[in-house]
Each structure stands twice: as structure tokens, then as C-alpha cells.
N, C-alpha and C positions, 0 to 999 in steps of 0.2 A: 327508891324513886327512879335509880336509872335502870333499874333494870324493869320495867313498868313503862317508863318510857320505851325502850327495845321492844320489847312485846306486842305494846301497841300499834308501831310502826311495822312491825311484823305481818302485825293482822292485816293492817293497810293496806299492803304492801300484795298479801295473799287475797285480799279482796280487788284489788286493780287487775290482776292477771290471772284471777279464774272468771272464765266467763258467767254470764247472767244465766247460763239456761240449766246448770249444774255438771253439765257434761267436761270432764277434761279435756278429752279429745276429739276430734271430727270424724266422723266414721264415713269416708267413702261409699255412696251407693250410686250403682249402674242402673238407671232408667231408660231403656228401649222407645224411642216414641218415632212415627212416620215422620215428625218434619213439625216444623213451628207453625200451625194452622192453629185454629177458633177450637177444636180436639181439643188442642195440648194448653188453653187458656189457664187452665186451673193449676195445671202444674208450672207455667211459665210464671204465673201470679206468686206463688208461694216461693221460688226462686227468687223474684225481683224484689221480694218483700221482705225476704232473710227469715219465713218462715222456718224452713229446711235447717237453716246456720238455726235456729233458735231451739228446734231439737238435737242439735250434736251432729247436724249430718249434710257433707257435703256431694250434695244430689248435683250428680252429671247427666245431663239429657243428651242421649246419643242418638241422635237421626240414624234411621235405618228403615228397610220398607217393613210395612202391616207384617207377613208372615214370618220375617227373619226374627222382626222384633220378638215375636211369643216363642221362637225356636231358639234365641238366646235365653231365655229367661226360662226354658224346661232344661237346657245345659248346664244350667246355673251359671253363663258369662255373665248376666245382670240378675240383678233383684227382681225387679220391677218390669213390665213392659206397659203402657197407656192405651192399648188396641185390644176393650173387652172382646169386641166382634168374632176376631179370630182366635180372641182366648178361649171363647163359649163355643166355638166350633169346635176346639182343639179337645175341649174338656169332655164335647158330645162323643167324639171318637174316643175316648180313654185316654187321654194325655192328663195327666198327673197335674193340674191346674186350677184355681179356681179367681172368679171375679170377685174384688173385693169393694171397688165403688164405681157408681157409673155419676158421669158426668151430664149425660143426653143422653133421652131416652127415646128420642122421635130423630128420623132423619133428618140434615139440612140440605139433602140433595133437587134440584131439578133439574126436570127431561127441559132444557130448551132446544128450541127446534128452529127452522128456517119460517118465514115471515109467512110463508103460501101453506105450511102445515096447522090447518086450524082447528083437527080434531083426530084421534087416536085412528081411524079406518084411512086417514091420508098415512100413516106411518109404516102400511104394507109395504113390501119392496124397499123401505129405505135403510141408509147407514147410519145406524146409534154409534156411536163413541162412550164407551166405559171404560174404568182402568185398568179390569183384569177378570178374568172368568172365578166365579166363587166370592169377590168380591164385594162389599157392602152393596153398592150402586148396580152391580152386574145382579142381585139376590133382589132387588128392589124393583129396578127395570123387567125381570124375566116374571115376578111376582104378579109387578101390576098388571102385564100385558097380559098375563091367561088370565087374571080376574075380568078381564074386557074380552076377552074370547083372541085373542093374538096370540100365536106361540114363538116365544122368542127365538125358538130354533129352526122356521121355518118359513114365519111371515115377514120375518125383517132380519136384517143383518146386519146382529150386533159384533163391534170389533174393540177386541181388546189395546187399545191406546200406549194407555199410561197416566204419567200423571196428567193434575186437571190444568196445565198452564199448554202440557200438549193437545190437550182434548179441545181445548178452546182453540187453537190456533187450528185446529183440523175441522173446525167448524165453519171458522171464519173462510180460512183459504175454500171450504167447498169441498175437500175430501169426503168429509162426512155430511149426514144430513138432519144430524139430531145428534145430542152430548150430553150427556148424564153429569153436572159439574154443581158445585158449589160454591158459595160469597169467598170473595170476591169475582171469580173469574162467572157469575152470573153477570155482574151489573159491566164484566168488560161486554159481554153477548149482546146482552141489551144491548150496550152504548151502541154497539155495531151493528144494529136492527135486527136483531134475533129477538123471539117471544119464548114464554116459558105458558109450557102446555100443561104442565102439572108441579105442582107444589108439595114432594112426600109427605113434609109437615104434617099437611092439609086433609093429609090419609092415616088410614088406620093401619098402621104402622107402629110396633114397639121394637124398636133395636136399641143397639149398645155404643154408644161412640164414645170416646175419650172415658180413660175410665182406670182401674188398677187392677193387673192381673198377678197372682207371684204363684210360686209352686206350692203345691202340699207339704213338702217339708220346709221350707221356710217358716211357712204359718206354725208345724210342730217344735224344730227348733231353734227357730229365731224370733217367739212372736213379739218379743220386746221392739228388736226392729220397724216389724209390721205396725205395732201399734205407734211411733214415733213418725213412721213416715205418712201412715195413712191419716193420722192425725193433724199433720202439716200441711198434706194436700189437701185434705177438707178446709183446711181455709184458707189453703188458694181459691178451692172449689164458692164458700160461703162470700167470698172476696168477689171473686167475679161477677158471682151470683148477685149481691145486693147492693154493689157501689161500681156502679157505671161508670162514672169518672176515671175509677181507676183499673176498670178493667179495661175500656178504651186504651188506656196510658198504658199498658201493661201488652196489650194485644201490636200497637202503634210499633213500641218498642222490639219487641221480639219478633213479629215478623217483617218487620222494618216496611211497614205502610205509614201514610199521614195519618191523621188523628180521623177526618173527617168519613176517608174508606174505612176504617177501623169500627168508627160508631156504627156504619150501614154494616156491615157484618157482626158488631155485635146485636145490633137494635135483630136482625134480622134471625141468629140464633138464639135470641133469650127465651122466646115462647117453646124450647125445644128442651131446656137443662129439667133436669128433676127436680124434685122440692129441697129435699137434703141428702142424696148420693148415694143413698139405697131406693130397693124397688120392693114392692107390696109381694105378697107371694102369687097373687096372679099375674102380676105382670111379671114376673118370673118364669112361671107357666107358661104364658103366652107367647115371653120372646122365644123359650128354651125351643118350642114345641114349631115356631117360624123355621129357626136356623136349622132343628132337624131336618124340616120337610125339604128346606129350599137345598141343603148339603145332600140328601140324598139319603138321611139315614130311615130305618124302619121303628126303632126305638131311641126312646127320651129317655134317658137317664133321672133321677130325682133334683128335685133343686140342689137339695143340701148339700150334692158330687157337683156342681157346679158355682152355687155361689156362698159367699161368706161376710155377709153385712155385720157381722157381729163384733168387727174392731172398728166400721162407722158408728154404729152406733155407741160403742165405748166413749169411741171420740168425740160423739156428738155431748154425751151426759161430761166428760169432764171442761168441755170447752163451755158448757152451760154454766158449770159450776166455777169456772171460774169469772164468768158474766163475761168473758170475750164476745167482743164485736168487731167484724168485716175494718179494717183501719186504726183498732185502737193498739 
């Protein structure tokens, strides 16, 4: 009997101090993301929520800019990087990479402009503020203005900036005369009597924002990993997606805004996230066949060298099965 008793306490004992998710240990992984914006929502969600801890894995979000990010993650300093945009760039030129989920598939960017600019033929001669030449908003702005007959390289002049808290100040001061910026730093412009002349949203437009990129060999051998993280971040991803409440709280939080700018940036990018964090094969086509033209290339390489839905949707079929929901 006493030794029954022992045993039993034993077991106790080894069920108090192994964790619930099965994993012994925590496995370090390095995530690349631009900076705690409405982007990195999904992964900041799955962080705050101890998704990440509940696969075995303790996810470090390392702030870095867009193209450092995907240059660490083809060196293998990180796993992960969050910046599909210039992963699918990187991938169109031959870089050993592919996308594995996207967050947003339409931009949240607007062109706002000065109060007296009331339509695209006033924006000759002026100064656009974007953050960087090649850049999501620099591919968008140069886009829309030759669909309207404007060449960005000649009817206006656009200036590479920087970030959008610079871009708004260089609008406000009057440096610039037009800013390519996004929620929040829309509704400061606004406040300050600036108008928004076009709404990307609102355009036909398929790109890549916030999203999961990792290398080729990873995916060959490591896809365990892949499968545990891309699975965690999908319900950041479904988290954000279907329970407002706490993806305000979660947004509030990490970029350290009130509740209240939080909801207007959220309310304002939800019509923009995908259905479930993969993309159709024509909108695959369509983005792939954008970021050629807009980079400069002559050929598109096939989807399958660029993207790889196939551990979302794993993820999507065991989280069904286990009847998970956004909060439970």
C-alpha cells in the first residue's frame, strides 16, 4: 500500500511539472517583424494569449525594418520574418523563400493630401511623402498614378521619408504636400485638416501585409516547427479576425494606444484581412504577377516557388477538429 501510495504521488507530482501542451521544453524562435503596428496584430495576439507557450515555443518578436527582416530569415538568424511583401519580392528574384500565410490581402494605406488638393491632376508638381523606394506604399502610389495617366517619375515628386510618424510630421510641418500613411497616423492628418484623396482598400489592389515567411529549408527540415508556429499564429490570426474585443485589447496593448484609437484602427483594417490566411490560386497569380511588374521583373516565376498554404491549411483542419474557437 505504501508503495502505491509513492507512485501515486509520483505521478502527481510529474503531472504538476510537465506542461499541458506536451512539450518538455520551450524552443526559442526568432520572428523578424517591422515594428508593433495593426501588420503584426496576429502575431502580437498569439503572444498575449500564450498561444506560442502552448506549442512549446517561446516566440521573440524582434523589431527590425521590412527588408532586414527577410535578410535575416534567408541567413537563417531568425525563423520567421512577418513582411510577405518583400518576402514575395525576394522569392520573385530567386531568394530561397516562400510565403506561408498572409494576414491582409488589400492595402491599409492612403494618399492624404492638403485641404486645396481636391483631385489627382492638382497632385502635378507636388511632394508625395512615402517610406522608401520599392516599398509597399512607394508600389501602390507609382501604380495608381500611371493608371490615372501621372508618372510618378516625372509628374510629381515623390520622396522617400521614412517611417509614417515621420511622414505625418512632414506633412503637417508643410515639407511635403501629400503622404502615403496609414491608421493611426491617418486620423492624426485628418485631425490637422488634411483629406484623404484615395482609399487603396477601395482599389483593386491584391498585396501581401503581415503575413509568414521562412526559408526553403526550414519548411524541408524543420517542418515540425513550421507546423507548431504557423499553427499558433493562425489563431492569433482567427483571434483577431472574429473577436474584436480582444483584438482591440491586444492591438491597445502592444502598441501602447488607448482602447478607443485602437478600435478606429482596428474597425478601419478589418474589411482588408483574408477569410482564413491563405489566398485562392488566382489571387496568387494576381499578386505574384503585381510585385513582378511593379520590381521590374520580365518573368513570374510559378506560385508553388513562391507560396505554401499547405501547413494553413493543416492547421486550419486540426484546429477544426479539435472544435477550437477565437477565446476558448
Amino acid at each position: 500500500m505504501q508503495l502505491i501510495r509513492r507512485i501515486v504521488l509520483f505521478g502527481m507530482l510529474i503531472a504538476l511539472v510537465t506542461p499541458l501542451t506536451g512539450y518538455s521544453q520551450s524552443r526559442k524562435v526568432l520572428v523578424a517583424m517591422p515594428g508593433h503596428t495593426i501588420a503584426g496584430l496576429s502575431f502580437l495576439t498569439a503572444k498575449l494569449n500564450g498561444y506560442y507557450a502552448g506549442e512549446g515555443l517561446d516566440a521573440e518578436l524582434i523589431a527590425m525594418r521590412a527588408p532586414t527582416a527577410n535578410l535575416a530569415v534567408l541567413s537563417g538568424s531568425a525563423e520567421f520574418s512577418t513582411v510577405p511583401l518583400i518576402g514575395l519580392t525576394t522569392a520573385l528574384r530567386g531568394g530561397a523563400l516562400k510565403v506561408l500565410l498572409v494576414h491582409f490581402d488589400k492595402p491599409q494605406h492612403a494618399l492624404i493630401v492638403k485641404n486645396d488638393i481636391q483631385n489627382l491632376k492638382l497632385l502635378r508638381g507636388k511632394r508625395i511623402a512615402v517610406s522608401g523606394p520599392s516599398v509597399i506604399d512607394d508600389l501602390l502610389l507609382r501604380e495608381y498614378l500611371a493608371a490615372n495617366g501621372i508618372d510618378g517619375g516625372r509628374d510629381v515628386n515623390i520622396l522617400s521619408i521614412g517611417s509614417a510618424d515621420t511622414r505625418v510630421t512632414s506633412l503637417i510641418s508643410g515639407a511635403v504636400d501629400a503622404a502615403m500613411i496609414i491608421a493611426p497616423y491617418t486620423f492624426i492628418a485628418k485631425d490637422a485638416g488634411f483629406r484623404e484623396l484615395v482609399a487603396f482598400k477601395d482599389q483593386d489592389f491584391l498585396l501581401p501585409s503581415g503575413g509568414i515567411v521562412a526559408r526553403d529549408e526550414t519548411l524541408r527540415v524543420d517542418s515540425a516547427l513550421v507546423d507548431r508556429f504557423v499553427r499558433a499564429s493562425l489563431m492569433g490570426f482567427l483571434h483577431s479576425r472574429d473577436n474584436r474585443p480582444g483584438a482591440i485589447k491586444a492591438l491597445s496593448k502592444s502598441v501602447k494606444i488607448d482602447e478607443q484609437v485602437a478600435a478606429k484602427i482596428y474597425d478601419a483594417s478589418r474589411p482588408t484581412m483574408t477569410a482564413d490566411g491563405a489566398l485562392s490560386d488566382d489571387a496568387q497569380k494576381k499578386m505574384a504577377a503585381f510585385v513582378a511588374k511593379s520590381s521590374g521583373l520580365k518573368e513570374v516565376a510559378p506560385v508553388d516557388k513562391l507560396f505554401d498554404f499547405s501547413f494553413v491549411r493543416k492547421a486550419q483542419a486540426a484546429l477544426q477538429a479539435k472544435g477550437w474557437q477565437p477565446g476558448s
